[in-house]
NUNU-741614 format. One record per atom (N, C-alpha, C): residue number from 1; atom name; x, y, z. Coordinates in pm, whole numbers, plus 50000, padded with zeros to 5 digits. Each point is the difference from the previous one (the first is absolute). Example, Ala and Ser with C-alpha at 12.3 -4.5 7.8 and 13.67 -1.06 7.14 Angstrom:
residues 2
<vexse num="1" atomo="N" east="51319" north="49431" up="50780"/>
<vexse num="1" atomo="CA" east="49911" north="50119" up="50000"/>
<vexse num="1" atomo="C" east="50090" north="50120" up="50000"/>
<vexse num="2" atomo="N" east="49965" north="50105" up="49928"/>
<vexse num="2" atomo="CA" east="50082" north="50119" up="50006"/>
<vexse num="2" atomo="C" east="49923" north="50109" up="50073"/>
END
This chain:
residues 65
<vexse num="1" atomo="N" east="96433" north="49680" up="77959"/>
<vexse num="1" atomo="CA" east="50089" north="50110" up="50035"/>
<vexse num="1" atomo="C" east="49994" north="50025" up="50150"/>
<vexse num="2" atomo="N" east="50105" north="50049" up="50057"/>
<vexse num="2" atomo="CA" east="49998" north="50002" up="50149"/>
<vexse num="2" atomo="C" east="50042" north="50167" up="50045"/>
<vexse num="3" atomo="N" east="50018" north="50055" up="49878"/>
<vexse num="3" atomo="CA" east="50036" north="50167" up="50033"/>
<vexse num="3" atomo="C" east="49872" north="50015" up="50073"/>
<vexse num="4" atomo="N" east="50071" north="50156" up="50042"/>
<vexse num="4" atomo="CA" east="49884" north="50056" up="50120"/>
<vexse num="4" atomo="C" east="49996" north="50159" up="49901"/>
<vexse num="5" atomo="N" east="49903" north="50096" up="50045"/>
<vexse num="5" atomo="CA" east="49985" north="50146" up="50001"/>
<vexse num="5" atomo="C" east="50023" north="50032" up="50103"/>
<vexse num="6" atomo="N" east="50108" north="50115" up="50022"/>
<vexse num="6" atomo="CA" east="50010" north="50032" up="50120"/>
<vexse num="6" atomo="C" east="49871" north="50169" up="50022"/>
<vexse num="7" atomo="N" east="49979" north="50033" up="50128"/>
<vexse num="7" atomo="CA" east="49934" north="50148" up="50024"/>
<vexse num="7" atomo="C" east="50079" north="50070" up="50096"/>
<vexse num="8" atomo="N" east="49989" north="50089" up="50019"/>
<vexse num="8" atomo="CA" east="49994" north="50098" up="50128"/>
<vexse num="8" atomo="C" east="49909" north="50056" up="50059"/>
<vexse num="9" atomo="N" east="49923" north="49990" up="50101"/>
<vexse num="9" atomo="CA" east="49973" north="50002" up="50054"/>
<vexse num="9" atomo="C" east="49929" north="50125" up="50119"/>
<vexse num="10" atomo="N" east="49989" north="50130" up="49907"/>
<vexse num="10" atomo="CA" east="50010" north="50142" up="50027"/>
<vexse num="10" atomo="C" east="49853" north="50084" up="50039"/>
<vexse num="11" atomo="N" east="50010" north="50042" up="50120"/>
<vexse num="11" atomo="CA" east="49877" north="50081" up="49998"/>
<vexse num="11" atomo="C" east="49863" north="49915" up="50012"/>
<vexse num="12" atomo="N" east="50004" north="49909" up="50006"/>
<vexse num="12" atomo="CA" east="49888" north="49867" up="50038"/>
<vexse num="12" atomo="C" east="49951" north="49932" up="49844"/>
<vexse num="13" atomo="N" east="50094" north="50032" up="49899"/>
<vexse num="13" atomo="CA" east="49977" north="49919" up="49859"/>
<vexse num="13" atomo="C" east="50125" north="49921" up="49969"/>
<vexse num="14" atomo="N" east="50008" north="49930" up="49893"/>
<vexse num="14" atomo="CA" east="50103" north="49889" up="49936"/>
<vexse num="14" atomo="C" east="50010" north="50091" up="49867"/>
<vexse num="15" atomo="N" east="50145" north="50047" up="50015"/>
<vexse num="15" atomo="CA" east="50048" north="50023" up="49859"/>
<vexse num="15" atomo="C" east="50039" north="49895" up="49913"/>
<vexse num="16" atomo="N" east="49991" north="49979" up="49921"/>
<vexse num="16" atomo="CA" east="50175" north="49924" up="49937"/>
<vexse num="16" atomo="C" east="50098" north="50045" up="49940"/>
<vexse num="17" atomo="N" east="50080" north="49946" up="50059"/>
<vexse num="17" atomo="CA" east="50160" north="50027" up="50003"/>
<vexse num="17" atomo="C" east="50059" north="49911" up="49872"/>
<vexse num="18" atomo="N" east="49994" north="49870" up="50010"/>
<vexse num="18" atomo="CA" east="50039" north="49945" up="49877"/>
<vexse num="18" atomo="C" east="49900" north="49848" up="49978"/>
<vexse num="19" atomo="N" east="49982" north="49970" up="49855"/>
<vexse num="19" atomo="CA" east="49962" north="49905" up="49985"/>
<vexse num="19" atomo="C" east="50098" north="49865" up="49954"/>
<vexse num="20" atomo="N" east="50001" north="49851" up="50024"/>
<vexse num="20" atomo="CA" east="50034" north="49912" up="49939"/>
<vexse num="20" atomo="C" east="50174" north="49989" up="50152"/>
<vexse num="21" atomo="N" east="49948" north="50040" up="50099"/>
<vexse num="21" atomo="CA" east="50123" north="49939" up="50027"/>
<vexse num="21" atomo="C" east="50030" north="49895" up="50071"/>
<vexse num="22" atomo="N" east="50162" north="49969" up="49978"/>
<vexse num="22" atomo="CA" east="50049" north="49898" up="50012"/>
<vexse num="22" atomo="C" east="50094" north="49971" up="50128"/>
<vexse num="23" atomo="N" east="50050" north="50103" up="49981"/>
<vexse num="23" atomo="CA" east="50129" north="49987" up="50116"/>
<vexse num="23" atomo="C" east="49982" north="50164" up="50109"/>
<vexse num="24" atomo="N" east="49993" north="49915" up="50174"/>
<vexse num="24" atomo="CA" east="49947" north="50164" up="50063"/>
<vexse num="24" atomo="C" east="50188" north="49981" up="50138"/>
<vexse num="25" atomo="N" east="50064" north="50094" up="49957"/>
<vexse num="25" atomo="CA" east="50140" north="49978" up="50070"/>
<vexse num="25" atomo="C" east="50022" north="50145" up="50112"/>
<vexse num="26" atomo="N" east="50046" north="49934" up="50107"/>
<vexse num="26" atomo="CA" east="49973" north="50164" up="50085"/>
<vexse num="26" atomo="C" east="50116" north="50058" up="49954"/>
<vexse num="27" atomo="N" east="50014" north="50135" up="50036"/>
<vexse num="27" atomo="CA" east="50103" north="50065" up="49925"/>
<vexse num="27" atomo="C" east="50017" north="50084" up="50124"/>
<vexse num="28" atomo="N" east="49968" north="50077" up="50047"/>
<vexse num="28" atomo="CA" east="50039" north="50091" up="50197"/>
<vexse num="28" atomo="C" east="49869" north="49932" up="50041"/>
<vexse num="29" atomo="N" east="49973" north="50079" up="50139"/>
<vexse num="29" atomo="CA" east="49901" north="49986" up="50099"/>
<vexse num="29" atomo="C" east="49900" north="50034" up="49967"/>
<vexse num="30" atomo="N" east="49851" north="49946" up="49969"/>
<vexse num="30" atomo="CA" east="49911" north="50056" up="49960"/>
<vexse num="30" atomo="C" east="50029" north="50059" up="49803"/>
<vexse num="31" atomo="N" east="50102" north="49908" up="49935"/>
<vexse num="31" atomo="CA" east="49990" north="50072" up="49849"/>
<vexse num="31" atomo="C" east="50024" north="49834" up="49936"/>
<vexse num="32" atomo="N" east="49891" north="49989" up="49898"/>
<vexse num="32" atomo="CA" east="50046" north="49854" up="49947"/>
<vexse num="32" atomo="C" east="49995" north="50051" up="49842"/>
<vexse num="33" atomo="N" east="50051" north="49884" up="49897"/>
<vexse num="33" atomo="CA" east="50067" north="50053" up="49881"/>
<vexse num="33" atomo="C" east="49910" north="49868" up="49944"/>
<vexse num="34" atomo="N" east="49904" north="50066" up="49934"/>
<vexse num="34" atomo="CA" east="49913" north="49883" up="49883"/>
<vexse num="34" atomo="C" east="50046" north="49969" up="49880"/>
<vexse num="35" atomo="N" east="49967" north="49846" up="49956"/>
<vexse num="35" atomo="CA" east="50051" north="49973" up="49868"/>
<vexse num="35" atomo="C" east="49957" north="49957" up="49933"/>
<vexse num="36" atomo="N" east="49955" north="50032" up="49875"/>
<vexse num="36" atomo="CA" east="49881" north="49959" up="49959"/>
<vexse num="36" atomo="C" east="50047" north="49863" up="49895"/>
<vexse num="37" atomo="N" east="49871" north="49928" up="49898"/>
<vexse num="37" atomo="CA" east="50065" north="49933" up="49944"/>
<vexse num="37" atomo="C" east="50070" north="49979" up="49852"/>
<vexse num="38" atomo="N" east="50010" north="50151" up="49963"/>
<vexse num="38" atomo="CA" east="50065" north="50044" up="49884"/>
<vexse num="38" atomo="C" east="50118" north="50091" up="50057"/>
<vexse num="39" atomo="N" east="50076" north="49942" up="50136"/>
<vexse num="39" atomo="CA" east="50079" north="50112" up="50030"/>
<vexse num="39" atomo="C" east="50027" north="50135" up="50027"/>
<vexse num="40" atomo="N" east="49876" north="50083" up="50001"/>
<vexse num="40" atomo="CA" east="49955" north="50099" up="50060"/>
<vexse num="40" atomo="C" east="49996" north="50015" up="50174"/>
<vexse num="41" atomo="N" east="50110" north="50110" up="50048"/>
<vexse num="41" atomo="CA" east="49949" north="50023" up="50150"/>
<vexse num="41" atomo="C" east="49967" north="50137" up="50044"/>
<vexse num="42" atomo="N" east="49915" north="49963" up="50097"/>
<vexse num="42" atomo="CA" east="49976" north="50154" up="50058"/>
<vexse num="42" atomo="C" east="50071" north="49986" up="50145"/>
<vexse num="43" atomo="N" east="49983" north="50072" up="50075"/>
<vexse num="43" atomo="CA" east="50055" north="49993" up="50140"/>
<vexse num="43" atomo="C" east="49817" north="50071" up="50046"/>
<vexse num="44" atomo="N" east="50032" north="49972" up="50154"/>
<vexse num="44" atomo="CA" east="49867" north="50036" up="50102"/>
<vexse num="44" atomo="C" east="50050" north="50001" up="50154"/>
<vexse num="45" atomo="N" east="49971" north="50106" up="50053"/>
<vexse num="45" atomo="CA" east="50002" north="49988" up="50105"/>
<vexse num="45" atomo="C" east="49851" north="50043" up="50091"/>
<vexse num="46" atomo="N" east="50049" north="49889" up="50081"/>
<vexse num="46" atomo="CA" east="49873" north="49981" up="50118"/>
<vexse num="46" atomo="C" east="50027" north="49811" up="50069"/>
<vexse num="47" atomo="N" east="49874" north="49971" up="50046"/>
<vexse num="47" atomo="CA" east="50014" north="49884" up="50070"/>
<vexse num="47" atomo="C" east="49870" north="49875" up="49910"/>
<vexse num="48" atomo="N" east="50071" north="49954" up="50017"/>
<vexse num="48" atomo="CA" east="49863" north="49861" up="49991"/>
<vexse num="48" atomo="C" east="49909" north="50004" up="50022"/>
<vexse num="49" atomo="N" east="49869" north="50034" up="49958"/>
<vexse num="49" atomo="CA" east="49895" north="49975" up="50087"/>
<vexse num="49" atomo="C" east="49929" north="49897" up="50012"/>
<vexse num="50" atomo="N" east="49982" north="49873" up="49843"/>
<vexse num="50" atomo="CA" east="49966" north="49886" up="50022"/>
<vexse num="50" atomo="C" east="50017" north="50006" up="49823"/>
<vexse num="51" atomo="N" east="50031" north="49832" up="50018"/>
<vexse num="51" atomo="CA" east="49988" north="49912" up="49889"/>
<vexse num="51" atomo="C" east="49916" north="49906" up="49967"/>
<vexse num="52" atomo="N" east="49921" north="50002" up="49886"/>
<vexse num="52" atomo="CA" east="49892" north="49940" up="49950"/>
<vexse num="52" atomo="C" east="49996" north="49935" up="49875"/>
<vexse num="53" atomo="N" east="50091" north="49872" up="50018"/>
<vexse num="53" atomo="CA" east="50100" north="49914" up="49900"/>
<vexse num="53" atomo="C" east="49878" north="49950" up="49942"/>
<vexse num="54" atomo="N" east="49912" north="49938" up="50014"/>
<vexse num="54" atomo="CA" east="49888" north="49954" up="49921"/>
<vexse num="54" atomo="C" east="49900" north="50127" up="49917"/>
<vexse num="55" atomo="N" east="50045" north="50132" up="50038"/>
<vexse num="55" atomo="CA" east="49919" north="50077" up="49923"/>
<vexse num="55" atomo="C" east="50082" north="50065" up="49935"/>
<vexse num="56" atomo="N" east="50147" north="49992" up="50027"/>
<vexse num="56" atomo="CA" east="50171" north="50065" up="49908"/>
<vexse num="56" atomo="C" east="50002" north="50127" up="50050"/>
<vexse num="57" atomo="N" east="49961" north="50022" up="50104"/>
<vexse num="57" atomo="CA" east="49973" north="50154" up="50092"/>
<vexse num="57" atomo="C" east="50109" north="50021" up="50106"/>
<vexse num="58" atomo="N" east="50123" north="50102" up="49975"/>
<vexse num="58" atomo="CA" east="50074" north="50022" up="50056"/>
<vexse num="58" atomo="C" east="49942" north="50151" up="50046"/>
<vexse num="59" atomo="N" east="50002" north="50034" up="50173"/>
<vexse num="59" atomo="CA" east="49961" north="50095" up="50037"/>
<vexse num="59" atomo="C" east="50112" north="50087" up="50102"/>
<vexse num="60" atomo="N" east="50049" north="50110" up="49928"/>
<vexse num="60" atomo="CA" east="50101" north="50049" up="50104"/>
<vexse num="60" atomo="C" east="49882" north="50135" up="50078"/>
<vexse num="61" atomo="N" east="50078" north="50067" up="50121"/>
<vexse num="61" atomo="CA" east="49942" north="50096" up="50055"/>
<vexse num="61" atomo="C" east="50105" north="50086" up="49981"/>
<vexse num="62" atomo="N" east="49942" north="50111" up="49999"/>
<vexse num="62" atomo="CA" east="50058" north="50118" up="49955"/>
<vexse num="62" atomo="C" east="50094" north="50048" up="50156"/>
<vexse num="63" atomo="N" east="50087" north="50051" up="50025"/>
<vexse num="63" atomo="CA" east="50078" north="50058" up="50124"/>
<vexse num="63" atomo="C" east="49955" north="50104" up="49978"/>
<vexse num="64" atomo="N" east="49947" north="50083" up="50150"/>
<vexse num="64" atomo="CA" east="50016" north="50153" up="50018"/>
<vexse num="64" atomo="C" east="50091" north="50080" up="49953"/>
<vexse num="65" atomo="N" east="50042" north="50104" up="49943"/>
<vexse num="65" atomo="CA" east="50125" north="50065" up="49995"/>
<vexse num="65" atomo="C" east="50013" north="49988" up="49866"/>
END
């Protein structure tokens, strides 16, 4: 399997946001729209903070505001 878990990134911990996904598509500036692999999406906004494809660790950072 090559899905990832995505987190956020808040307050100096890793939430998660969603598990098993598949597809990560930007949607505005700083907002991307997850897809998981039963067709489930959430939306998130913030930035990238790093990807960790060998551990399926998608890490966004949270935006101020």
């Amino acid at each position: 399997m090559c899905e990832a878990n995505a987190y956020l990134f808040k307050d100096g911990e890793e939430e998660l946001v969603m598990e098993s996904v598949d597809v990560i598509e930007p949607e505005d500036e700083d907002t991307w729209r997850l897809v998981g692999i039963f067709g489930d999406q959430k939306i998130v906004k913030g930035k990238i903070k790093i990807m960790k494809l060998v551990d399926h660790k998608i890490i966004f950072e949270a935006q101020p505001g």
